[in-house]
C-alpha positions as CSV (number, residue, x, y, z in Angstrom):
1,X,-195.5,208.8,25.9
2,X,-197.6,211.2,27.7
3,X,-200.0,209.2,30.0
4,X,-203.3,211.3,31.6
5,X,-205.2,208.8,33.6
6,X,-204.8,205.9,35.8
7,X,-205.8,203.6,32.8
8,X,-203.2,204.5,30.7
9,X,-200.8,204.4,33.1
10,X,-201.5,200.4,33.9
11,X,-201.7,199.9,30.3
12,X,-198.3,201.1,30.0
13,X,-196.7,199.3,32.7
14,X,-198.3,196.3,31.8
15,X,-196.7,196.7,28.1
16,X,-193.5,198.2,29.7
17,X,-192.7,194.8,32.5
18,X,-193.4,192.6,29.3
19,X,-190.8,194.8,27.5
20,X,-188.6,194.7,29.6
21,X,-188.6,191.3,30.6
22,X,-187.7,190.3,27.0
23,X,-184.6,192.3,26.9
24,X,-183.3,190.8,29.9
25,X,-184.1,187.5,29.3
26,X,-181.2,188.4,26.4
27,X,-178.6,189.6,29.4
28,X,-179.2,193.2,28.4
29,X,-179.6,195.7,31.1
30,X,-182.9,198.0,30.9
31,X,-183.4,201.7,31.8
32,X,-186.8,202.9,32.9
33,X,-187.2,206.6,33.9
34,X,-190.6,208.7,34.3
35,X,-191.0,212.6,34.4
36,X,-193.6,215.4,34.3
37,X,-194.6,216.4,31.2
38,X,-194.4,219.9,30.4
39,X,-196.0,221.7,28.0
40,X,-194.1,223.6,25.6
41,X,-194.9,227.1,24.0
42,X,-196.6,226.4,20.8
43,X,-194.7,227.8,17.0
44,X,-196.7,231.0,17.4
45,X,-195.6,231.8,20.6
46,X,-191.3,231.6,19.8
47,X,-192.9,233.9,16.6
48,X,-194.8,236.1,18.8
49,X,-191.5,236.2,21.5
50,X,-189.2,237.2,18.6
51,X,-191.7,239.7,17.2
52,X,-191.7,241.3,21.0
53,X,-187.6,241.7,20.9
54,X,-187.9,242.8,17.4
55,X,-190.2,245.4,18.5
56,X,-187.7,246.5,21.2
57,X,-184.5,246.4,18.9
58,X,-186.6,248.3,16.4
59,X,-187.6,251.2,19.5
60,X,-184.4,251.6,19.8
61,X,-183.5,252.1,16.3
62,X,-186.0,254.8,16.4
63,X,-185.4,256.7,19.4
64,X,-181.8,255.7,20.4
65,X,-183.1,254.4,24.0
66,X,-182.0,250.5,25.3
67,X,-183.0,249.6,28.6
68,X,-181.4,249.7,32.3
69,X,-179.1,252.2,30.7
70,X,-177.2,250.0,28.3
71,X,-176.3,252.3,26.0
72,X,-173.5,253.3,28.7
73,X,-172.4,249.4,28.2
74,X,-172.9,248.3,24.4
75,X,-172.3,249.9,21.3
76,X,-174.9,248.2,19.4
77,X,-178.5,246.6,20.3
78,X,-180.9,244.1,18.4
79,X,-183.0,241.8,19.2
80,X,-180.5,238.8,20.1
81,X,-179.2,240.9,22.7
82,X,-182.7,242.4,24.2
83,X,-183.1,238.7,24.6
84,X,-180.0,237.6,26.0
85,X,-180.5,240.8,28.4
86,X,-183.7,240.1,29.5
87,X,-183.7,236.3,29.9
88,X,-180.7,236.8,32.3
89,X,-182.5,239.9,34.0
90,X,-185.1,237.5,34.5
91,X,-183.1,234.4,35.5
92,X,-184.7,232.6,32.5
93,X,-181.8,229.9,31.5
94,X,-183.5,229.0,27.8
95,X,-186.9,230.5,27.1
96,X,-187.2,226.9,25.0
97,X,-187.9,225.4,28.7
98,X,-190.7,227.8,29.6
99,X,-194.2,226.4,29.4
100,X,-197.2,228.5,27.6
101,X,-198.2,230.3,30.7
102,X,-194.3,231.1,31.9
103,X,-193.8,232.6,28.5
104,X,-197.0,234.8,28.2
105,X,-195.4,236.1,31.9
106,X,-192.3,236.4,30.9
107,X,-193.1,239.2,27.8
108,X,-195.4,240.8,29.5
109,X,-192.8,241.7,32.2
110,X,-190.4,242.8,29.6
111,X,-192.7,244.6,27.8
112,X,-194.1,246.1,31.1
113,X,-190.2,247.0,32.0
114,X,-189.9,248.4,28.7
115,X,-192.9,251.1,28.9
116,X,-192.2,252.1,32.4
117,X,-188.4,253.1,32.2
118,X,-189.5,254.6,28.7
119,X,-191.7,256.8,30.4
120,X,-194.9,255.1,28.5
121,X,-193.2,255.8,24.9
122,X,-192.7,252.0,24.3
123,X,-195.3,250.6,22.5
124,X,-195.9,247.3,23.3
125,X,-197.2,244.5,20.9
126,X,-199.8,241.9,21.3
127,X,-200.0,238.1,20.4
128,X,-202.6,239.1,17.6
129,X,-200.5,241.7,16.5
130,X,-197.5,239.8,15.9
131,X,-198.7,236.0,15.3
């Protein structure tokens, strides 16, 4: 349950204690814990994310070039890896944990890398573009 105001909140501890008090009046032991919601990307974000690697994978199709010189390293490059390489480039452990804004960030740094070691070929996409 996602709680916003103080309201709520007693409202749910009032329904929680009564809970809870009914399980262990049966000998059963009870588990409360509380956290921060985040916000997670919405459906056309993860579309618009894998719209930005396929747009990457497909750069490279076209012109032969892969970032950071990878081309020395891999024999092969798609969009599964442009992610893989640039979530770990960017310390980004699942992109499934980043919030909206952490996500808008996070493309428009690749996309940023992308067109300055390209030399401004790159092309990036937008969110209208690709949602």
């Amino acid at each position: 349950m996602i709680i916003r105001t103080i309201e709520e909140l007693n409202e749910f501890i009032e329904k929680a204690i009564f809970q809870a008090k009914s399980i262990i009046s049966f000998g059963k032991e009870v588990k409360m814990t509380c956290e921060i919601y985040r916000k997670k990307r919405s459906m056309k974000q993860n579309r618009y994310m894998w719209a930005v690697f396929e747009n990457i994978s497909n750069f490279y199709k076209d012109t032969g070039f892969m970032p950071d010189n990878l081309e020395k390293r891999l024999k092969f490059f798609n969009k599964d890896i442009a992610k893989t390489w640039y979530c770990a480039k960017f310390g980004i452990m699942h992109t499934s944990l980043l919030n909206t804004k952490e996500m808008v960030e996070f493309l428009d740094k690749v996309q940023f890398e992308m067109i300055e070691q390209s030399s401004g070929e790159y092309q990036p996409i937008y969110p209208e573009e690709a949602w």
